[in-house]
C-alpha positions in Angstrom: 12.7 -94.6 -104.2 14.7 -97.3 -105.8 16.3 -100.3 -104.1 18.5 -102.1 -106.2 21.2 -105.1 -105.7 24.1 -104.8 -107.4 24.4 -108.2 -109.0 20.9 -109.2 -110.9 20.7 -111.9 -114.2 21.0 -109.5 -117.4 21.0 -106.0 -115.2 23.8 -104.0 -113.5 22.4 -102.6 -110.8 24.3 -99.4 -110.7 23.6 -98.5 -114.0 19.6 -99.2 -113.4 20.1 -96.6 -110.9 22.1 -94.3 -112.8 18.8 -94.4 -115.8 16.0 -93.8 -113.0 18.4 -90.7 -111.5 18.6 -89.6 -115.2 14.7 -89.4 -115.2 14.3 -88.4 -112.3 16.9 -86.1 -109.8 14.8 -86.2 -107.0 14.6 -90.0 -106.9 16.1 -91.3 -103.4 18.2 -94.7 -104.8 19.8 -97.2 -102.5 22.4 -100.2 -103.9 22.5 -103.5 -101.6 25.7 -105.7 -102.7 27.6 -108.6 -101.0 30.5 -108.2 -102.6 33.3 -105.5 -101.7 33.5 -102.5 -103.5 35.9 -100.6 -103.5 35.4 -98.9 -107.2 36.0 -95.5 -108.4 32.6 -95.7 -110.5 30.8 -96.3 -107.3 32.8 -93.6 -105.8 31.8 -91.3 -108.4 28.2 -92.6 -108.3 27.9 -91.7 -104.5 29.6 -88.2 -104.9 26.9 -87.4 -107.7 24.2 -88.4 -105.4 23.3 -91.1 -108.3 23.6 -93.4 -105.6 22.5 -91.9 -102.1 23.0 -95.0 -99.6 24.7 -97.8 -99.9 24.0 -101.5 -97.5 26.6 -104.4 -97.5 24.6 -107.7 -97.4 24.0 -109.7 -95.0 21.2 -106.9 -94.6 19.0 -106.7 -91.2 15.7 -105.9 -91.8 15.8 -102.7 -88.7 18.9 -101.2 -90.7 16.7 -101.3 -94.1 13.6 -99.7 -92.4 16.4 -96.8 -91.0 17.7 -96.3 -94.1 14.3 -96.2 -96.1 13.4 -93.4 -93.5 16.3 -91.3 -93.7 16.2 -91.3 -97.5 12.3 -90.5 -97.5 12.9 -88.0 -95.1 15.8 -86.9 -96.7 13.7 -86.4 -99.9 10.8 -85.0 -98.2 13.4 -81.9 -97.0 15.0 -81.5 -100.6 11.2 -80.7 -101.6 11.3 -77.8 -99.6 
C-alpha cells in the first residue's frame, strides 16, 4: 500500500502513484490532499483504479485506520 499527499517539494503525488501502480497492479494506493479537486486526471486516475481511495485533509486518524483496512482487505479479496 501507498499513501501519498498530493502536494510534496519536487514530487506530484499522483503521478508517484500512477509509477508504483505501473509496477505493481495489485498495489492498494491512497492520495490525501487539502486542496479541491475537481480534475478530470484524478477522475481518470480513480476510474483506472490507479488511485483506489481518496481523503480530503484535515484527516482524522479513525477514518485513516478505516480506510487502510478496507483497502488491505480489499486487496487481500482481489488475491483470491
Amino acid at each position: 500500500m501507498v499513501i501519498s499527499d498530493f502536494r510534496m517539494p519536487e514530487r506530484d503525488g499522483m503521478g508517484l502513484l500512477k509509477k508504483k501502480k505501473d509496477l505493481n497492479p495489485c498495489l492498494r494506493t491512497i492520495l490525501i490532499t487539502a486542496f479541491a479537486l475537481d480534475d478530470e486526471l484524478l477522475k481518470e486516475y480513480v476510474k483506472r483504479e490507479i488511485i483506489n481511495a481518496f481523503l480530503q485533509k484535515s484527516i482524522h486518524l479513525d477514518d485513516l485506520r478505516d480506510e487502510v483496512n478496507s483497502q488491505l482487505l480489499r486487496y487481500e479479496l482481489r488475491k483470491k
